[in-house]
C-alpha positions in Angstrom: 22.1 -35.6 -33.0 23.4 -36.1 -36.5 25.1 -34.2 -39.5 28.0 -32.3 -40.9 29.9 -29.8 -39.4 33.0 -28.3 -41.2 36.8 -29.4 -40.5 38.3 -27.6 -37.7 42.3 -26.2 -38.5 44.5 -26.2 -35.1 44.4 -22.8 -35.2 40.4 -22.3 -35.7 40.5 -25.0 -32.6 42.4 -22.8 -30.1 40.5 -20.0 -31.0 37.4 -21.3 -30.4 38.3 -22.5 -27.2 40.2 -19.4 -26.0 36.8 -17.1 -27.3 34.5 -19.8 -25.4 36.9 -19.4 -22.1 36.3 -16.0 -22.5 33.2 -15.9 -22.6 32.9 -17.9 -19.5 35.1 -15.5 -17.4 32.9 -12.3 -19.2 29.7 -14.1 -17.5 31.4 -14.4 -14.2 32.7 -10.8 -14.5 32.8 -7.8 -17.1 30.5 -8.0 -19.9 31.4 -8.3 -23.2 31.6 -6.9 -26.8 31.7 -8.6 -29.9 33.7 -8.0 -32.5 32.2 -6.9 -36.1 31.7 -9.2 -38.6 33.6 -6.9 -41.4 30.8 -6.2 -44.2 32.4 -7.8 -47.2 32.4 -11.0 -46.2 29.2 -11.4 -44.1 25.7 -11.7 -46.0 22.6 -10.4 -44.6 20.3 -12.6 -42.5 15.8 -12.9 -43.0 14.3 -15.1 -40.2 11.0 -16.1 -41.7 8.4 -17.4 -38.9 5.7 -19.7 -38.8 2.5 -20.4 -38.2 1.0 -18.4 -35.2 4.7 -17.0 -34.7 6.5 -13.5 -35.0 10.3 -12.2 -34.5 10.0 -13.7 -30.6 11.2 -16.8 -32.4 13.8 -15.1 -33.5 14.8 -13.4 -30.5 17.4 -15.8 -29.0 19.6 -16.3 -32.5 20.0 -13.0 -33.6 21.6 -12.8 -30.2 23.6 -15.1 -30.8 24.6 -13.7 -34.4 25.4 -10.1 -32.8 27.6 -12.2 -30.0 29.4 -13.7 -32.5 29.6 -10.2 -34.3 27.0 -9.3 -36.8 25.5 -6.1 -37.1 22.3 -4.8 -36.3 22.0 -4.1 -40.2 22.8 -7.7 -41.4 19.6 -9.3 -39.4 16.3 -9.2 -39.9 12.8 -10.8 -39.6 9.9 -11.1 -42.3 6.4 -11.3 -40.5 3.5 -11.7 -42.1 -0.4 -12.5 -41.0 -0.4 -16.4 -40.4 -5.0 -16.0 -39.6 -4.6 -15.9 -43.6 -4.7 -19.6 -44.9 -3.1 -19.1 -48.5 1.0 -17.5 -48.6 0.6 -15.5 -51.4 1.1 -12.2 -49.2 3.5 -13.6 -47.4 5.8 -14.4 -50.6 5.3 -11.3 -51.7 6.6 -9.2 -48.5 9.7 -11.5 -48.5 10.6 -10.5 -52.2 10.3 -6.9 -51.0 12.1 -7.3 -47.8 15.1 -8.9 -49.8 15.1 -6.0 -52.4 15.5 -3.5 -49.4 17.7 -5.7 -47.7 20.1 -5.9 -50.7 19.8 -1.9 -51.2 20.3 -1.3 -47.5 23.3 -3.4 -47.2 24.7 -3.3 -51.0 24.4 -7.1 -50.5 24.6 -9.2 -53.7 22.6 -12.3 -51.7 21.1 -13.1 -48.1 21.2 -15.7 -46.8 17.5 -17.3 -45.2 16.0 -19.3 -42.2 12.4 -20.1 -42.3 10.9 -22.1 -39.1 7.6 -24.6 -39.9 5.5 -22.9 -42.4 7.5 -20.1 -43.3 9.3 -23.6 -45.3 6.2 -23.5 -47.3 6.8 -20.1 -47.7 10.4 -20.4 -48.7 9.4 -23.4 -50.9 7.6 -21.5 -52.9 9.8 -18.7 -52.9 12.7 -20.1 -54.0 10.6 -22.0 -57.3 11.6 -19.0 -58.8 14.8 -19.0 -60.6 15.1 -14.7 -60.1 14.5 -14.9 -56.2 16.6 -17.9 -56.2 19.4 -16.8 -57.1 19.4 -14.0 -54.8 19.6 -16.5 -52.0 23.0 -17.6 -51.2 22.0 -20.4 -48.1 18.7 -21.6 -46.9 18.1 -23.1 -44.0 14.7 -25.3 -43.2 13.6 -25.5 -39.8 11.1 -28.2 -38.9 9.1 -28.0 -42.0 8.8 -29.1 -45.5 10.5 -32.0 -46.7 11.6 -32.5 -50.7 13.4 -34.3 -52.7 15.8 -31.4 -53.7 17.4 -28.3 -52.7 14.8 -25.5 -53.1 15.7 -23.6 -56.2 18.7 -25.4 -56.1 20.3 -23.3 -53.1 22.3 -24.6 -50.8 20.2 -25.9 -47.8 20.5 -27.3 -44.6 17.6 -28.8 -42.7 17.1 -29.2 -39.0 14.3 -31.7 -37.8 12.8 -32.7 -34.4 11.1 -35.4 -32.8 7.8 -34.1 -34.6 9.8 -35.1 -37.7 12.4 -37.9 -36.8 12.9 -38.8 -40.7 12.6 -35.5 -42.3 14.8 -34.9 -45.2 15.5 -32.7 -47.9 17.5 -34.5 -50.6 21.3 -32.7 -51.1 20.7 -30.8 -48.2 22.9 -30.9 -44.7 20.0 -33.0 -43.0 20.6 -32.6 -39.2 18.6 -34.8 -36.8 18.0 -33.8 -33.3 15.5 -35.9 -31.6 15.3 -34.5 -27.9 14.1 -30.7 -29.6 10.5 -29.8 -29.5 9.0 -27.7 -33.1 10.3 -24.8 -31.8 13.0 -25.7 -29.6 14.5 -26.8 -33.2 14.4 -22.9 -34.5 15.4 -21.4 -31.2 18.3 -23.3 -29.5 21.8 -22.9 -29.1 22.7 -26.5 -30.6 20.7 -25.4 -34.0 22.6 -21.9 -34.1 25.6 -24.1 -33.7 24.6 -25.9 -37.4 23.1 -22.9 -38.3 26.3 -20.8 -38.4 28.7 -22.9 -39.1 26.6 -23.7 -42.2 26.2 -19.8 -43.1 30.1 -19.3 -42.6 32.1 -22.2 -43.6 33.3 -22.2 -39.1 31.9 -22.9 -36.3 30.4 -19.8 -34.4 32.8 -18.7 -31.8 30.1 -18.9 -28.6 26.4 -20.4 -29.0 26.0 -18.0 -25.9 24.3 -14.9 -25.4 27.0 -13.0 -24.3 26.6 -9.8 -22.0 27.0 -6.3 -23.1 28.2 -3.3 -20.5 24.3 -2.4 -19.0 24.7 1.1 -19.9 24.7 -0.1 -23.8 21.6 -2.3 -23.7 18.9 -0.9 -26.2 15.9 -2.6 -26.8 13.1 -1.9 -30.3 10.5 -3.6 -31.3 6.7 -3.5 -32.2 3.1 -3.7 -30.5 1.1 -5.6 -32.9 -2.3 -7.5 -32.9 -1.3 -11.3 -33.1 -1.4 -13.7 -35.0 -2.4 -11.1 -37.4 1.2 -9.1 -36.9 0.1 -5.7 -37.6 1.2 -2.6 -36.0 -1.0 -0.7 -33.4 -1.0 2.8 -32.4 -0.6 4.0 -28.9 1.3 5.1 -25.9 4.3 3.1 -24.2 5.9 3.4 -21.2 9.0 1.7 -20.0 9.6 1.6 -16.4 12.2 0.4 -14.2 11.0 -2.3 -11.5 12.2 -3.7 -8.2 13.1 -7.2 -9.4 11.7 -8.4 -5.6 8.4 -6.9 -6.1 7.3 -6.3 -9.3 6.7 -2.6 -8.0 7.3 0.3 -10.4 10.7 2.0 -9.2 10.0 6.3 -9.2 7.0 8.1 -9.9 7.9 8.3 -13.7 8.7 5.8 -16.2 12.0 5.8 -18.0 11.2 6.3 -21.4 7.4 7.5 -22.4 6.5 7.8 -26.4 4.1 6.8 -29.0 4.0 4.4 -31.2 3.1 5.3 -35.6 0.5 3.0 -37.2 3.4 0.0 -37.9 3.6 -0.5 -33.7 7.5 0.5 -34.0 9.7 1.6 -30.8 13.2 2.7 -30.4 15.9 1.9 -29.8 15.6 2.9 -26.0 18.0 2.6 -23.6 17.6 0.1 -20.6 19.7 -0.8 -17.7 21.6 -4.1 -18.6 20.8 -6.9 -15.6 17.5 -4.5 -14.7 14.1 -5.9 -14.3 11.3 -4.0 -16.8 7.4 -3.3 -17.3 6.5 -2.5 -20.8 3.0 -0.6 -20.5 1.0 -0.2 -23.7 -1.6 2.1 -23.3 -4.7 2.9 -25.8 -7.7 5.2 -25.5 -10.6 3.2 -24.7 -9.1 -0.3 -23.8 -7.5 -2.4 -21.4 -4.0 -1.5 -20.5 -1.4 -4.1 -21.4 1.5 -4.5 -18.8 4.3 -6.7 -20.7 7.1 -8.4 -18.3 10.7 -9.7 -19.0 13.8 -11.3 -17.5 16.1 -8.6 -17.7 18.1 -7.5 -21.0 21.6 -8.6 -20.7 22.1 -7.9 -24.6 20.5 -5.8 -26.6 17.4 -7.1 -28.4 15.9 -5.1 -31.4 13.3 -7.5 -31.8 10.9 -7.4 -28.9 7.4 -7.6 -29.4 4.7 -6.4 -27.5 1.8 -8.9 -28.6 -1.9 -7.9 -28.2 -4.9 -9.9 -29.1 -7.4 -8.3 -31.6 -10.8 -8.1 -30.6 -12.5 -11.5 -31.1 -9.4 -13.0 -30.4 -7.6 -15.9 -28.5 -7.9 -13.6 -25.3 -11.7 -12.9 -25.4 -11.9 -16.4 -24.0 -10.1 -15.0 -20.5 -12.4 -14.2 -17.9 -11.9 -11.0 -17.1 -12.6 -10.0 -13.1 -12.6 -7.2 -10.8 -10.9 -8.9 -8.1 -8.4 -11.2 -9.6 -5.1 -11.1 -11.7 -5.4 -13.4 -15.2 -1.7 -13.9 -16.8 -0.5 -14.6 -20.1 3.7 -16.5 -19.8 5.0 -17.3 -23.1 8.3 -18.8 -24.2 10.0 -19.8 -27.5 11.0 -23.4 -25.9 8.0 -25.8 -25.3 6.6 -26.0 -22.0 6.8 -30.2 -21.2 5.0 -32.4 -18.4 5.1 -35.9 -17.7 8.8 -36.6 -19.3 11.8 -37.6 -17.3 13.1 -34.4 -17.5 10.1 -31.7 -17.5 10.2 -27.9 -17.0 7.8 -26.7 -13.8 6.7 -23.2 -13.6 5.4 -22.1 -10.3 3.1 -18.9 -9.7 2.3 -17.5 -6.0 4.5 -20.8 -5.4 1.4 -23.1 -6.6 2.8 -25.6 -9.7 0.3 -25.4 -12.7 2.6 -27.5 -15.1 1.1 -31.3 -15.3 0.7 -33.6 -18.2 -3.4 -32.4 -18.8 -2.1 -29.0 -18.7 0.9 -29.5 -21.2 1.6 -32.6 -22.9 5.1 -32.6 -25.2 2.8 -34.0 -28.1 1.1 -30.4 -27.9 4.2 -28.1 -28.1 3.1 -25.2 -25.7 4.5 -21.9 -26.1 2.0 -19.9 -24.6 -0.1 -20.5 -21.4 -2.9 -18.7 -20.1 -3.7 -18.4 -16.3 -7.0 -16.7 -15.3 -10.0 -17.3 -12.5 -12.7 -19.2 -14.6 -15.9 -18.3 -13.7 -14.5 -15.3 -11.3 -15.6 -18.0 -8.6 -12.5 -17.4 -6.7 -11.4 -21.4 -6.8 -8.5 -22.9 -8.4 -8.7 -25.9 -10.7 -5.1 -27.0 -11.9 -6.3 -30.5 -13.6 -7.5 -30.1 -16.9 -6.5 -27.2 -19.6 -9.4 -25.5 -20.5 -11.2 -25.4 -23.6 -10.8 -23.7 -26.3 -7.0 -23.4 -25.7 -7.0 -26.9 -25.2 -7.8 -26.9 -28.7 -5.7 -24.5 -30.4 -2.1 -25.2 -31.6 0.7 -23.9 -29.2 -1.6 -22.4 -27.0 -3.5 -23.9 -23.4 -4.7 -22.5 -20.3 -5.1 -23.2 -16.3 -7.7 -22.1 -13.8 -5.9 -20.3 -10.9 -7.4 -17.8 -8.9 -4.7 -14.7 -8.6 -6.1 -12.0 -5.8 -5.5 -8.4 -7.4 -5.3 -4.9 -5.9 -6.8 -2.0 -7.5 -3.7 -0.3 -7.6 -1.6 -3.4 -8.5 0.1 -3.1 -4.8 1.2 -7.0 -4.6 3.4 -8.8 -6.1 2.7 -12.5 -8.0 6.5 -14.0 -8.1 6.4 -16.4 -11.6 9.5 -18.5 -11.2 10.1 -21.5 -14.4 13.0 -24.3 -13.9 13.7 -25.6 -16.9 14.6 -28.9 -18.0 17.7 -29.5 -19.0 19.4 -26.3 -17.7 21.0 -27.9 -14.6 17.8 -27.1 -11.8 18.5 -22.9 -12.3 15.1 -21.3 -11.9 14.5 -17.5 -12.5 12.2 -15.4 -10.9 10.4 -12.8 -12.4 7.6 -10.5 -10.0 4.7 -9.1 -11.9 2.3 -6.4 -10.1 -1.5 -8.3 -9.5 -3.4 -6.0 -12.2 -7.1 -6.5 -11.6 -8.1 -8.5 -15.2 -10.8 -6.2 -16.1 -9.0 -3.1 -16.8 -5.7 -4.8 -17.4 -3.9 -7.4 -19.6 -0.9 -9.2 -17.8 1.9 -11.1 -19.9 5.2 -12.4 -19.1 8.0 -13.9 -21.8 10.7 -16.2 -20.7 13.6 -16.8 -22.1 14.3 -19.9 -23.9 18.0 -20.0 -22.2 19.6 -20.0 -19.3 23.3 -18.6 -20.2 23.6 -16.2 -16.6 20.6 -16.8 -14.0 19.4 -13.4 -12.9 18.1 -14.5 -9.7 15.4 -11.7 -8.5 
């Protein structure tokens, strides 16, 4: 890994290493709180995604900023509808995003992250002198390379082995070649550049810290992806027994509708608890969304749902058999020294046919092709075989009716020391029901389950 970082004083030094010591003891016992970043001297934040992404790419840093103290009203995300080949729309939202932003906060700049073709976005962007200068740092993720700043703004540029000699000239160019696309946008050694770059310092944890559990909130959207736009419909949030999967009560914990923009909360959640997000709509399958528990609070979860004609019509959908969607912001890799395995019903369906590094899966698709009952782990199945970030795996998952069993999903990843977390989801029959389950990218306190 290569670049800049900012000199360290003695004192900066020991306070980094007392906050990181205690942030080691908060995982082992209480959780913790960070302290707020005082207005004045703190600018704003916009994450701007790309291609085929939303704020789940954005999930994991603004964790990380609100650990290190930033507010909930100094971070924010700019989606936009990536099935829409031209960025004209997407420029557009930004400059009205930063012109709320700026009135929210009484902000005289922001400062911006954009992740693979939200680059091209920014690029663009930032070609005008106006927007420019409202702009005090940029940071470019994985995507477009120049021969200048953009707009002249201060920049720093983090590549991965997709782009081993990426450079933006006068920028902080930082190299790091073990990081897939979006591993680059989402890990704890970019929100190390990232925030010292932002602040002059280096941050004072790259960790997710824990809150107290009775503080955890979580908001968010349901939106059709990649498209990004809100639905309308019914949520409930129930508690679950992290051994089974099975709903915990007769009633959820939180029941409510969502307007025509997909919006929710905040709600409160249990800290450390296991979760079923249920997204219910007149007329169509019922989508049952699962997560590692919340140790912090995240105000940018999203409930993704594919339109009709979408990605997902291409699942099999049976009476007698579970299909899964498991996503994660960190690519999926198989056939490297050091590769991530991801076990369902105990049965591995990570290999290097099913996902290659060269194809950066995020998303994989499990299903019973055919309905024939018979599992065939060898090959990724077409058309996700095809499409970017995406594949898919023939494994026949029994269900129940009344979604009485349990399907344990349980990923190791690489480079997290051998932890593996567990996550149950209930064995939803596929016809009537949409299953997904999101991953962390991190591994900061194993939750077991």
């Amino acid at each position: 890994m290569t670049g800049t970082q900012p000199a360290l004083t003695g004192r900066t030094t020991l306070l980094a290493v007392f906050l990181a010591l205690v942030g080691t003891l908060t995982a082992l016992t209480a959780p913790a709180q960070a302290v707020t970043a005082p207005r004045t001297t703190v600018n704003p934040v916009i994450f701007v995604h790309g291609q085929e992404g939303s704020a789940q790419q954005w999930q994991s840093q603004a964790k990380r900023f609100s650990s290190n103290g930033y507010r909930d009203d100094l971070l924010y995300v700019h989606e936009y509808d990536t099935s829409v080949a031209t960025d004209d729309h997407a420029v557009a939202g930004l400059e009205e995003l930063v012109d709320s932003v700026r009135a929210r906060t009484g902000a005289q700049k922001v400062d911006v992250l954009a992740h693979s073709r939200g680059t091209r976005v920014l690029h663009t962007y930032l070609s005008v002198p106006e927007r420019a200068a409202e702009v005090a740092k940029y940071v470019n993720l994985d995507g477009r390379t120049a021969a200048a700043q953009p707009g002249g703004v201060p920049t720093l540029a983090i590549w991965s082995s997709l782009q081993p000699n990426g450079s933006i000239g006068g920028a902080v160019n930082v190299h790091e070649p073990q990081a897939g696309h979006t591993q680059s946008a989402t890990s704890a050694e970019s929100f190390a550049h990232i925030y010292a770059f932002l602040r002059g310092r280096p941050p004072l944890t790259t960790r997710v810290l824990p809150e107290a559990p009775a503080s955890v909130e979580i908001a968010g959207r349901a939106v059709h992806f990649p498209q990004n736009t809100g639905l309308a419909g019914r949520l409930e949030v129930w508690r679950l027994d992290p051994a089974t999967g099975a709903r915990a009560g007769l009633l959820p914990q939180h029941v409510l509708r969502t307007g025509a923009n997909g919006a929710f909360g905040p709600l409160e959640v249990g800290g450390r608890g296991h979760y079923e997000l249920a997204f219910v709509r007149s007329g169509e399958r019922t989508n049952h969304f699962y997560f590692e528990p919340f140790e912090r609070s995240d105000r940018f979860v999203r409930l993704l749902v594919s339109p009709p004609g979408g990605v997902a019509d291409s699942v099999d959908a049976c009476t007698g058999h579970t299909a899964l969607t498991i996503v994660r912001a960190r690519e999926w890799r198989s056939g490297t020294a050091d590769d991530d395995r991801l076990r369902i019903a105990g049965t591995d369906v990570l290999d290097p046919a099913v996902s290659p590094q060269l194809r950066q899966i995020l998303g994989l698709f499990v299903f019973d092709k055919g309905c024939d009952g018979v599992s065939h782990l060898d090959a990724a199945l077409p058309p996700f075989d095809r499409i970017p970030f995406l594949t898919a795996t023939d494994l026949s998952l029994p269900a129940d009716p009344q979604a009485r069993g349990a399907i344990p999903v349980t990923q190791t990843m690489r480079g997290a020391g051998g932890v593996s977390e567990t996550v149950a989801v209930a064995n939803w029959p596929s016809d009537r029901h949409t299953v997904s389950l999101l991953f962390k990218d991190y591994v900061d306190i194993p939750s077991g389950g």
